[in-house]
PyMOL CGO cylinders between C-alpha atoms (Angstrom):
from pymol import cmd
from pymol.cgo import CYLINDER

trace = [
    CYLINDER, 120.27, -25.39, -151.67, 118.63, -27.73, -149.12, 0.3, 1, 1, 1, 1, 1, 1,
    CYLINDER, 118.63, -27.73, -149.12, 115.17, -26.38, -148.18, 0.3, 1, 1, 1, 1, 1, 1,
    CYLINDER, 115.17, -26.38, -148.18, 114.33, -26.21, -144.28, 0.3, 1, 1, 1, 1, 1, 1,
    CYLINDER, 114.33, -26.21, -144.28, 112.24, -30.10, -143.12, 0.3, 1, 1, 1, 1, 1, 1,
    CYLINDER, 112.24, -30.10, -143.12, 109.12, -28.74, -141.56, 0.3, 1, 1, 1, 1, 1, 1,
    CYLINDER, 109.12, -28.74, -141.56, 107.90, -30.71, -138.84, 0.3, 1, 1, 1, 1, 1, 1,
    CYLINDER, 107.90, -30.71, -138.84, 104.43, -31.07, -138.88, 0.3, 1, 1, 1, 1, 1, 1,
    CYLINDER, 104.43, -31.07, -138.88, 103.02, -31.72, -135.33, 0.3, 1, 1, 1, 1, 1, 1,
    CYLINDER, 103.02, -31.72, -135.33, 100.02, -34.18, -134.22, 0.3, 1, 1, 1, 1, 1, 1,
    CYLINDER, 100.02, -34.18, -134.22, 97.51, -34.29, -131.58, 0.3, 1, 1, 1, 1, 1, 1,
    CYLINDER, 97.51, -34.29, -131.58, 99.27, -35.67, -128.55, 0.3, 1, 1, 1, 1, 1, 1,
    CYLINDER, 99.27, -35.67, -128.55, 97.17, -38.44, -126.65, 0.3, 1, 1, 1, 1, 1, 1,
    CYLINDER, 97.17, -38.44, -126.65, 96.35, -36.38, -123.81, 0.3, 1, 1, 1, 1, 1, 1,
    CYLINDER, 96.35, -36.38, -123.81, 94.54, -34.06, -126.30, 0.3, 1, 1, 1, 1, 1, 1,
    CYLINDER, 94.54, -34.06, -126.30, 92.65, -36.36, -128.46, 0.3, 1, 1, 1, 1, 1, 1,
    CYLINDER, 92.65, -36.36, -128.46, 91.47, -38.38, -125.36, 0.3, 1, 1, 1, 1, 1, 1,
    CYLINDER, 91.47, -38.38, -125.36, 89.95, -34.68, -124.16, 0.3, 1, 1, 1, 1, 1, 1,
    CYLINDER, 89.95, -34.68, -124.16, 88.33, -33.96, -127.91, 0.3, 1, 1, 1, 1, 1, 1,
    CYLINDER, 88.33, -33.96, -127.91, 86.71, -37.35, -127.73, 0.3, 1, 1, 1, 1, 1, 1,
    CYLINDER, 86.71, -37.35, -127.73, 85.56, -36.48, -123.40, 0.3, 1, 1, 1, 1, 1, 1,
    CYLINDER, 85.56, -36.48, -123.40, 84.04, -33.47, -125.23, 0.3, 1, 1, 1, 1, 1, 1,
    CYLINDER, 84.04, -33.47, -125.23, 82.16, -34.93, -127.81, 0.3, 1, 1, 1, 1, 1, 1,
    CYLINDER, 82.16, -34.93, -127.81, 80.77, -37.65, -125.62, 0.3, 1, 1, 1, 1, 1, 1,
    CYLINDER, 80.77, -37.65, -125.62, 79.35, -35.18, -123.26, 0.3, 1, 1, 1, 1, 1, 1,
    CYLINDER, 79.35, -35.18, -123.26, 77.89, -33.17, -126.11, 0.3, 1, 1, 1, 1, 1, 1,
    CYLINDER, 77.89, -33.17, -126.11, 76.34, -36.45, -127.15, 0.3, 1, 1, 1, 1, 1, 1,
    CYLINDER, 76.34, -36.45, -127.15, 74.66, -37.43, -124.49, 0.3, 1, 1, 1, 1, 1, 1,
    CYLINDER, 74.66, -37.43, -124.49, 73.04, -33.94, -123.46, 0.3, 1, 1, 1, 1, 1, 1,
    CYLINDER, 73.04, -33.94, -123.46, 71.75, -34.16, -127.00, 0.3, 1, 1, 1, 1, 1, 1,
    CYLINDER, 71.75, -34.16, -127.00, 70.70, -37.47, -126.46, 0.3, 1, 1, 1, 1, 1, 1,
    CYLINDER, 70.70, -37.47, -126.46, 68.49, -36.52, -123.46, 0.3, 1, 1, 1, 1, 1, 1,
    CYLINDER, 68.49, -36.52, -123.46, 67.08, -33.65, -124.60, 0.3, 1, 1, 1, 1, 1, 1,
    CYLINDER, 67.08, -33.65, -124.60, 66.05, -35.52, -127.61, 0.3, 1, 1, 1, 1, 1, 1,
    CYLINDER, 66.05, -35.52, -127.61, 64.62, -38.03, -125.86, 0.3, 1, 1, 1, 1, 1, 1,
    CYLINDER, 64.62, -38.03, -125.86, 62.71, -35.62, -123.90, 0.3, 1, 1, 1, 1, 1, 1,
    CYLINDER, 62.71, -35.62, -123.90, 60.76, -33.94, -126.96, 0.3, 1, 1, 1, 1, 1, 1,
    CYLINDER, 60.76, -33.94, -126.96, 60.27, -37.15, -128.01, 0.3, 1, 1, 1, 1, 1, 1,
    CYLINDER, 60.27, -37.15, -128.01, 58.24, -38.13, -124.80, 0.3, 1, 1, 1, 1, 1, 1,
    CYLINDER, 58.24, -38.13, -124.80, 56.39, -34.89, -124.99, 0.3, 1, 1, 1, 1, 1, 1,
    CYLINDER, 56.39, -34.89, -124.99, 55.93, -35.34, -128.65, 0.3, 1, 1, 1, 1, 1, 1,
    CYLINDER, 55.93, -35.34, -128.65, 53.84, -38.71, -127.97, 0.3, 1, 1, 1, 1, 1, 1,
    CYLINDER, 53.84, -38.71, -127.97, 51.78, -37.43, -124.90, 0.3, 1, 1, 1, 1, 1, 1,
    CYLINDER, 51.78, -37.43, -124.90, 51.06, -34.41, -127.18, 0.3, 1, 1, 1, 1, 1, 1,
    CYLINDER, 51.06, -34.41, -127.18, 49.96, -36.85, -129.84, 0.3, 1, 1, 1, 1, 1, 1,
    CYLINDER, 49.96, -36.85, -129.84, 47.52, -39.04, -127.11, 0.3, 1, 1, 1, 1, 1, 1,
    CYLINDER, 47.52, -39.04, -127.11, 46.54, -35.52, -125.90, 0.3, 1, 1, 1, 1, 1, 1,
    CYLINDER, 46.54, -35.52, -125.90, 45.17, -35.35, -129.78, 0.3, 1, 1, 1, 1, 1, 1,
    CYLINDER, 45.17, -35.35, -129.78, 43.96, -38.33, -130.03, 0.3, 1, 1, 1, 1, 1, 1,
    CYLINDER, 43.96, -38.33, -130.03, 41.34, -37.69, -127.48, 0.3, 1, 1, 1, 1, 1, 1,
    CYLINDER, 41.34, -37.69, -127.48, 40.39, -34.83, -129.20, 0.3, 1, 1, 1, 1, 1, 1,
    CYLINDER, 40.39, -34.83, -129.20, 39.18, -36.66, -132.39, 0.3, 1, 1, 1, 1, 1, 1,
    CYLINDER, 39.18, -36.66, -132.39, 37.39, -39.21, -130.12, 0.3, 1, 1, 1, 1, 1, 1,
    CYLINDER, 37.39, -39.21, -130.12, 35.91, -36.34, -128.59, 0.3, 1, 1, 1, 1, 1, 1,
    CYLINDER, 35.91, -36.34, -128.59, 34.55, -35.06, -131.72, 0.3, 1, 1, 1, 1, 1, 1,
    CYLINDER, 34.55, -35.06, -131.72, 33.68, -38.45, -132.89, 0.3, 1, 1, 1, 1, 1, 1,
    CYLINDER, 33.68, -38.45, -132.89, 31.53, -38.49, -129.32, 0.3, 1, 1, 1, 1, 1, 1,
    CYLINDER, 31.53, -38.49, -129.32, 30.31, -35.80, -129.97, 0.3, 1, 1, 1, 1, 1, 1,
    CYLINDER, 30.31, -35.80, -129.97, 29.28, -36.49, -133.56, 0.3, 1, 1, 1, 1, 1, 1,
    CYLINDER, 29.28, -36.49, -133.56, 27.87, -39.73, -131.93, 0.3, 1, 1, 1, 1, 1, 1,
    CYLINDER, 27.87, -39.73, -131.93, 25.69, -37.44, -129.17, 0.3, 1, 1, 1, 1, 1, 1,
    CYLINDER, 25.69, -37.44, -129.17, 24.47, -35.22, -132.13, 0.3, 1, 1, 1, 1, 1, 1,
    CYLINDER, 24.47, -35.22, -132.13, 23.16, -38.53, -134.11, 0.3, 1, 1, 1, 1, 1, 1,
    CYLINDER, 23.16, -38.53, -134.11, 21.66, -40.13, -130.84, 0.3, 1, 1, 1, 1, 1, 1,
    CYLINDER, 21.66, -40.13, -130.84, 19.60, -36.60, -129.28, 0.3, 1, 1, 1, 1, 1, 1,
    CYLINDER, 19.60, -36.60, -129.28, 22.02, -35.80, -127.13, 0.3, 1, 1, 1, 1, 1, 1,
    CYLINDER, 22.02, -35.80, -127.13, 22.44, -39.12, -125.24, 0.3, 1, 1, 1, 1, 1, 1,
    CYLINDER, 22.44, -39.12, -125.24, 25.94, -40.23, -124.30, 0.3, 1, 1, 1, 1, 1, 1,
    CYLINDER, 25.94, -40.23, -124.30, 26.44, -44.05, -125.39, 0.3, 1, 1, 1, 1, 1, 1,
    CYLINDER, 26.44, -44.05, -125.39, 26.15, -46.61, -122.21, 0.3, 1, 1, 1, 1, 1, 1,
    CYLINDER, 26.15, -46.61, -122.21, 29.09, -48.24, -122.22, 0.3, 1, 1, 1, 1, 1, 1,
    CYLINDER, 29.09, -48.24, -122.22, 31.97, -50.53, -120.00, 0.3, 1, 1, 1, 1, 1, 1,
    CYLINDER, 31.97, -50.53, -120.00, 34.81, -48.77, -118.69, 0.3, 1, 1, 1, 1, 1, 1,
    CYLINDER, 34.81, -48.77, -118.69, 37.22, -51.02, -120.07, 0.3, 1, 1, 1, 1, 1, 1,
    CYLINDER, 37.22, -51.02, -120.07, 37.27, -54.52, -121.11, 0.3, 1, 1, 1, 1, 1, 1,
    CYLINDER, 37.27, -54.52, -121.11, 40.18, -56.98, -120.40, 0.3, 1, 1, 1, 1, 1, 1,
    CYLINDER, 40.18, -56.98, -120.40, 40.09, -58.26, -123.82, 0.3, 1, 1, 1, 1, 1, 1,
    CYLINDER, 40.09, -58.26, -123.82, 39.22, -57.64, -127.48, 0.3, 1, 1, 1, 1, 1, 1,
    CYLINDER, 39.22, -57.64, -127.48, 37.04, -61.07, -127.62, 0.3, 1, 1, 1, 1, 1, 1,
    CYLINDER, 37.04, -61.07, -127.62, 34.95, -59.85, -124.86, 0.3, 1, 1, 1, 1, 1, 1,
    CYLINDER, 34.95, -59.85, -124.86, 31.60, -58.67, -126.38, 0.3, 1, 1, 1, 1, 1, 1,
    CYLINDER, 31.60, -58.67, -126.38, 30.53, -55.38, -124.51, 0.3, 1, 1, 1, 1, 1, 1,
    CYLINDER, 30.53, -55.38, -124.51, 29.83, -52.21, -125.54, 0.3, 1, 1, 1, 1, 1, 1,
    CYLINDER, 29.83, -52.21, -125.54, 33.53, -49.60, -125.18, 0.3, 1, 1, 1, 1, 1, 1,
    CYLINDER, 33.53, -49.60, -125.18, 34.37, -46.52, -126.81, 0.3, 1, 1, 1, 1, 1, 1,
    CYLINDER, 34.37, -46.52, -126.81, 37.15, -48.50, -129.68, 0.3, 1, 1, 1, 1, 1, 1,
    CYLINDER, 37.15, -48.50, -129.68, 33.52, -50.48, -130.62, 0.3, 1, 1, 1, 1, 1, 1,
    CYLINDER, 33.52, -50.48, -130.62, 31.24, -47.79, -130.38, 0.3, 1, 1, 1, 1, 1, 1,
    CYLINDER, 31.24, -47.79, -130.38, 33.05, -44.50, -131.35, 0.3, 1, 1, 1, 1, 1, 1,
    CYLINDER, 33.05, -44.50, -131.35, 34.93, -46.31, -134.35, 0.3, 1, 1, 1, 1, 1, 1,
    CYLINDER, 34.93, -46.31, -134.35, 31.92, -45.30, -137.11, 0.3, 1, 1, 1, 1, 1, 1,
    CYLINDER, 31.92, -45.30, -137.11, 32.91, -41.34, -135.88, 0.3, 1, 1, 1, 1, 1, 1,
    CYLINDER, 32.91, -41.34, -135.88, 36.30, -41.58, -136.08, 0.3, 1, 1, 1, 1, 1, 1,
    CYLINDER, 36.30, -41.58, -136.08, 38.35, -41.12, -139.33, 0.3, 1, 1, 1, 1, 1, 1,
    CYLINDER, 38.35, -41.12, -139.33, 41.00, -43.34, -137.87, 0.3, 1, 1, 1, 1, 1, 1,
    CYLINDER, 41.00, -43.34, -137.87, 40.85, -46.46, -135.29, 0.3, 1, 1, 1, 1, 1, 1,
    CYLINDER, 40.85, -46.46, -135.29, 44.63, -46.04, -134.38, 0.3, 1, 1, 1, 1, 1, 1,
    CYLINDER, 44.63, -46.04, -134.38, 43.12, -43.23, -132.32, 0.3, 1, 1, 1, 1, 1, 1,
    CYLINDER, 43.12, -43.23, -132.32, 42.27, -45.22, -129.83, 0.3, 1, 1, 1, 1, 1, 1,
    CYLINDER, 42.27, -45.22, -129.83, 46.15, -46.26, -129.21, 0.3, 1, 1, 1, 1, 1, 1,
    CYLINDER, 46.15, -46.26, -129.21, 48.01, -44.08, -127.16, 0.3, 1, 1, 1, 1, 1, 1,
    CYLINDER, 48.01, -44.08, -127.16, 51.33, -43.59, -128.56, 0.3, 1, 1, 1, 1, 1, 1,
    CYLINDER, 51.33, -43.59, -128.56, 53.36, -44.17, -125.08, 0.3, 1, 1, 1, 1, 1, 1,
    CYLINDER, 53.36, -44.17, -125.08, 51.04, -47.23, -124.50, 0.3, 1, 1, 1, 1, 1, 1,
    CYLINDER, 51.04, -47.23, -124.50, 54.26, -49.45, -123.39, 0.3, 1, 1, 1, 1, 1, 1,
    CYLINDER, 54.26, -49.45, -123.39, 52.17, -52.20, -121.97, 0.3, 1, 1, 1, 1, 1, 1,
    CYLINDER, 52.17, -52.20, -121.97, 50.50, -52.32, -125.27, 0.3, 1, 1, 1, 1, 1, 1,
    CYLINDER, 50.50, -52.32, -125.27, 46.91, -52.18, -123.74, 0.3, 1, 1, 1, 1, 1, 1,
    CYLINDER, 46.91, -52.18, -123.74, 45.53, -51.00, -126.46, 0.3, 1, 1, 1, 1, 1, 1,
    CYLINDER, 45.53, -51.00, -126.46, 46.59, -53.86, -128.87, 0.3, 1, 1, 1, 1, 1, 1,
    CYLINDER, 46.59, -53.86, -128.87, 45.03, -56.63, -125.99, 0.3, 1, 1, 1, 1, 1, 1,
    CYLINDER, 45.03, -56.63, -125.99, 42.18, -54.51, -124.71, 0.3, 1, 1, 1, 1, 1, 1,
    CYLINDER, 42.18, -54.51, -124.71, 41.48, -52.10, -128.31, 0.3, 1, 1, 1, 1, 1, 1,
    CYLINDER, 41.48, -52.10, -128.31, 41.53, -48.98, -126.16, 0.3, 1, 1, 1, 1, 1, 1,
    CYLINDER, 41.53, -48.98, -126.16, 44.36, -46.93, -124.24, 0.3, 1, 1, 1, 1, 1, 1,
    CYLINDER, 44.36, -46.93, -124.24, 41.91, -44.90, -122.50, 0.3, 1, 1, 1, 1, 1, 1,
    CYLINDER, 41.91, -44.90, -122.50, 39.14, -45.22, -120.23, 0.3, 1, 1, 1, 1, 1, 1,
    CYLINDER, 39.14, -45.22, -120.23, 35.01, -44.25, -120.22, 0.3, 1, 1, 1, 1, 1, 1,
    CYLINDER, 35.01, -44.25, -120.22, 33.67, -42.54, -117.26, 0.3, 1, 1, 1, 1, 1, 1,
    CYLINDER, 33.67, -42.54, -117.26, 30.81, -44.63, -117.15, 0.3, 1, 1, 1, 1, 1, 1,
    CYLINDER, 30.81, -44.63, -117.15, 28.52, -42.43, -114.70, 0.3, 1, 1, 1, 1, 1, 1,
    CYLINDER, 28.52, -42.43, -114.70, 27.72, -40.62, -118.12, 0.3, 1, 1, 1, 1, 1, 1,
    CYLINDER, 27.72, -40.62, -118.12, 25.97, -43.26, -119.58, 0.3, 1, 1, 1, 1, 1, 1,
    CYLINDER, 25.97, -43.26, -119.58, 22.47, -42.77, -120.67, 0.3, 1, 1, 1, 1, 1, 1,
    CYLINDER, 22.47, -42.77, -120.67, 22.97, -39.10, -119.65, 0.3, 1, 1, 1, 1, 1, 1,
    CYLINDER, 22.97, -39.10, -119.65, 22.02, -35.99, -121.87, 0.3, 1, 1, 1, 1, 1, 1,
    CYLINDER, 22.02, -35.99, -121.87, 24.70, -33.68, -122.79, 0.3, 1, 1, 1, 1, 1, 1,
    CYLINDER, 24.70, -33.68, -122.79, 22.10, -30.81, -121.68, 0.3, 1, 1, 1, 1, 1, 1,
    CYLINDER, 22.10, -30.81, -121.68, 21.48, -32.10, -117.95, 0.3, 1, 1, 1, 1, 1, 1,
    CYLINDER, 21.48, -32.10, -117.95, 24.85, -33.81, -117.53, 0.3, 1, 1, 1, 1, 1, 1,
    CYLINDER, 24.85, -33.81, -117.53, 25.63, -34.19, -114.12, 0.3, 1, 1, 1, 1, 1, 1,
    CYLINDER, 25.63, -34.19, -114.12, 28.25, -36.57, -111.90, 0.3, 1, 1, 1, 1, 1, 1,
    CYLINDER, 28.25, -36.57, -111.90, 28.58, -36.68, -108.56, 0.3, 1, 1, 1, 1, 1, 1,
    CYLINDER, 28.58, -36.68, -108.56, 31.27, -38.44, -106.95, 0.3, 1, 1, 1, 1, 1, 1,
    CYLINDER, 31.27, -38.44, -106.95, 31.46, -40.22, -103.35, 0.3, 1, 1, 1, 1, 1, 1,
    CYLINDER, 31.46, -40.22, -103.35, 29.73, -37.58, -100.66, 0.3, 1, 1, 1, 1, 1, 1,
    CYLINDER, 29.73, -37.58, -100.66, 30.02, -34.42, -103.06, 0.3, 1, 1, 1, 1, 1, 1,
    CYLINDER, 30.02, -34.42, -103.06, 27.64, -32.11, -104.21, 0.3, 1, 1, 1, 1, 1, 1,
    CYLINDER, 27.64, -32.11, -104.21, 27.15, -33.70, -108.22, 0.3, 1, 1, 1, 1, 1, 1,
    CYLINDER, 27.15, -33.70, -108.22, 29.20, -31.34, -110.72, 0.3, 1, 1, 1, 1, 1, 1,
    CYLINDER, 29.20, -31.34, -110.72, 27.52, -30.10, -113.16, 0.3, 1, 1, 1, 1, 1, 1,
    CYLINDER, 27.52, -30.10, -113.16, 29.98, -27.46, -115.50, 0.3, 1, 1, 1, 1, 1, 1,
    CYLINDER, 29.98, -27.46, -115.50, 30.89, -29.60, -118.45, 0.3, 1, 1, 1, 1, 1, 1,
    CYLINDER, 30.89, -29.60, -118.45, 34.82, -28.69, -118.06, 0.3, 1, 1, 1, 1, 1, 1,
    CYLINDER, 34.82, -28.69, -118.06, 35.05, -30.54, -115.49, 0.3, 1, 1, 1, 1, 1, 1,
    CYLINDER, 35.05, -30.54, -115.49, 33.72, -33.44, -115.86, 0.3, 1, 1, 1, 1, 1, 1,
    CYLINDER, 33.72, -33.44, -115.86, 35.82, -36.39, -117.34, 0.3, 1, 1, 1, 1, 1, 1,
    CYLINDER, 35.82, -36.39, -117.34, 34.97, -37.86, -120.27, 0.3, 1, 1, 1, 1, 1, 1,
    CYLINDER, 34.97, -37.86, -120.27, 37.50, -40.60, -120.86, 0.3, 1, 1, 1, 1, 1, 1,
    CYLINDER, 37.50, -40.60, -120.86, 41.34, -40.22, -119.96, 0.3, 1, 1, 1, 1, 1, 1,
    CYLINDER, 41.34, -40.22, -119.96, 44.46, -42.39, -120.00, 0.3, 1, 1, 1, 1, 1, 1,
    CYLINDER, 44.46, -42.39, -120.00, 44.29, -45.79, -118.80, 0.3, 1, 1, 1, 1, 1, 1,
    CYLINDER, 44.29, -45.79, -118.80, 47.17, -45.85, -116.73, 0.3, 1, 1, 1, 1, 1, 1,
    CYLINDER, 47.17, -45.85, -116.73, 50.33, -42.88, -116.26, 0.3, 1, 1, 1, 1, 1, 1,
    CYLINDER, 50.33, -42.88, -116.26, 51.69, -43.24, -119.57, 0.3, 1, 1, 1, 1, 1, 1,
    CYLINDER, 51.69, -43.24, -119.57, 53.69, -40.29, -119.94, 0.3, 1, 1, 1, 1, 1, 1,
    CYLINDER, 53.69, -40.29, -119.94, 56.96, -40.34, -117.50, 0.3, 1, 1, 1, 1, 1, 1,
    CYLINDER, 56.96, -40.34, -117.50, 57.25, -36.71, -118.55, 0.3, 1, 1, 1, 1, 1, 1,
    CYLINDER, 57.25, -36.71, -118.55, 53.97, -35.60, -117.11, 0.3, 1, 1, 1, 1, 1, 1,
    CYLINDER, 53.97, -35.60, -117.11, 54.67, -35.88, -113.39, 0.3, 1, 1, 1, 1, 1, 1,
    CYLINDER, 54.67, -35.88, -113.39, 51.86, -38.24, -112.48, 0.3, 1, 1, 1, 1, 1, 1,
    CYLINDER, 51.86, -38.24, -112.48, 49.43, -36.25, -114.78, 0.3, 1, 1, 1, 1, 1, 1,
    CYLINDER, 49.43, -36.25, -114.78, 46.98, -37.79, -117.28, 0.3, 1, 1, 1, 1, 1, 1,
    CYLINDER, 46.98, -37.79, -117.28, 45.23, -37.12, -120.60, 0.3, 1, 1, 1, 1, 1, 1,
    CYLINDER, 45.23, -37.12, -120.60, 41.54, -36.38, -119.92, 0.3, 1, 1, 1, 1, 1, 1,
    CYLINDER, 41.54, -36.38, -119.92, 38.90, -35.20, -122.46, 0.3, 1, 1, 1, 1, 1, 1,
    CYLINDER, 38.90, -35.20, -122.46, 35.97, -33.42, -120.66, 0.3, 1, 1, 1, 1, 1, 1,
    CYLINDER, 35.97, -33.42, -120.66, 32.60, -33.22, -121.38, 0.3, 1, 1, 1, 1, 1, 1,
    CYLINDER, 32.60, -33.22, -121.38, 33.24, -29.56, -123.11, 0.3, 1, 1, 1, 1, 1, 1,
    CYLINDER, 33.24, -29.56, -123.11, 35.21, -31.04, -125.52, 0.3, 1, 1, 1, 1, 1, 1,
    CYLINDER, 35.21, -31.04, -125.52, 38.85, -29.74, -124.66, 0.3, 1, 1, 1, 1, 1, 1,
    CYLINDER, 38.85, -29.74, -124.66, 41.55, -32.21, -123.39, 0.3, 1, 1, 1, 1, 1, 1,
    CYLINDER, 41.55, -32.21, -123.39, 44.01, -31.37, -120.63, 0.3, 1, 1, 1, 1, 1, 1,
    CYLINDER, 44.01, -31.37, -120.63, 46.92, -33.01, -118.94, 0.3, 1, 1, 1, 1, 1, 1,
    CYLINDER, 46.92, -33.01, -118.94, 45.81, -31.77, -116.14, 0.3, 1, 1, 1, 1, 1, 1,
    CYLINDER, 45.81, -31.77, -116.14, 43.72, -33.97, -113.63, 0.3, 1, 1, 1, 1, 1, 1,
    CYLINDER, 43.72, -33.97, -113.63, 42.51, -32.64, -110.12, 0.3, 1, 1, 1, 1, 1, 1,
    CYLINDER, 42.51, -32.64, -110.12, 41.38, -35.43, -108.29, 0.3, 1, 1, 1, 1, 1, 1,
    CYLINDER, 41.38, -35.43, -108.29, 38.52, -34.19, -105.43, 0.3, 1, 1, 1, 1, 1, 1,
    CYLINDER, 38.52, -34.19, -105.43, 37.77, -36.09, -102.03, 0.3, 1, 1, 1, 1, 1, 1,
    CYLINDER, 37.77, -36.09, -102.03, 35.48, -35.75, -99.69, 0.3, 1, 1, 1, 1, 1, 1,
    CYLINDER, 35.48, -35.75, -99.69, 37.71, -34.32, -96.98, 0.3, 1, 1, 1, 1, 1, 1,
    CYLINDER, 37.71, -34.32, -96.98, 37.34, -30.79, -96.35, 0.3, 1, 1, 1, 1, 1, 1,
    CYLINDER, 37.34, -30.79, -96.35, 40.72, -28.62, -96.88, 0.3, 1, 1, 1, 1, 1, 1,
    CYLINDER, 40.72, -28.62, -96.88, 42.76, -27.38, -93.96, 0.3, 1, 1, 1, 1, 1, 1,
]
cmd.load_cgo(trace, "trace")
């Protein structure tokens, strides 16, 4: 008795070709939405990192009677010899790779030993009477919103032209109003 040949039948091109259109697709969507929460992963991680320098300033303010240090903005170079917050801040930090943002692409902080930048119109100033005032305003005064020290330059593609600020209160934002002088409409 001969037993019936089965024929077994493959995947013709046509069909393979749209398996492999469907997996590349699928690929790449999960590609960019990977890269995505990466991005906001690392400006979430800056976002903490100026909140440990803020505690270290503010363990710094506690030690020195509530004087804010007088420092530089920013310095161009590690070998330069003034006073910034990766020299100052470092003894009240746990960690000095705080001072690094993690979407620093232009590796500032590795040339300059900072990724962010000091408002220096709070030097010498009490934390009590802490006041800026900026071109014609009237000087503000409420500690949340007045910037501490915030990215150095727009990091974070994700962010929509936003930065990392710590304020004087203590809390960090990605959220930066800039004011100006010119009345609304």
């Amino acid at each position: 008795m001969q037993m019936p040949v089965r024929r077994i039948r493959g995947f013709t091109l046509i069909e393979l070709l749209v398996v492999i259109a469907i997996i590349a697709v699928l690929a790449t969507l999960g590609t960019a939405g990977w890269q995505r929460s990466q991005r906001y992963a690392r400006a979430t991680a800056c976002m903490q990192n100026l909140r440990q320098i803020g505690g270290g300033l503010a363990r710094y303010v506690a030690e020195h009677d509530g004087v804010f240090p007088e420092l530089v903005m920013a310095r161009a170079s590690k070998t330069d010899a003034v006073p910034v917050i990766d020299t100052e801040l470092l003894p009240y930090v746990k960690d000095a790779r705080v001072f690094a943002c993690p979407d620093d692409s232009k590796h500032l902080a590795q040339t300059s030993g900072t990724s962010y930048l000091w408002n220096n119109k709070l030097n010498g100033q009490r934390l009590a009477t802490l006041s800026v005032s900026f071109l014609a305003m009237n000087p503000i005064e409420d500690p949340s919103r007045i910037m501490v020290m915030g990215d150095k330059e727009g990091f974070h593609p994700n962010l929509d032209n936003k930065l990392n600020v710590l304020y004087a209160d203590g809390h960090a934002s990605q959220e930066l109003t800039f004011v100006s002088d010119t009345p609304p409409k």
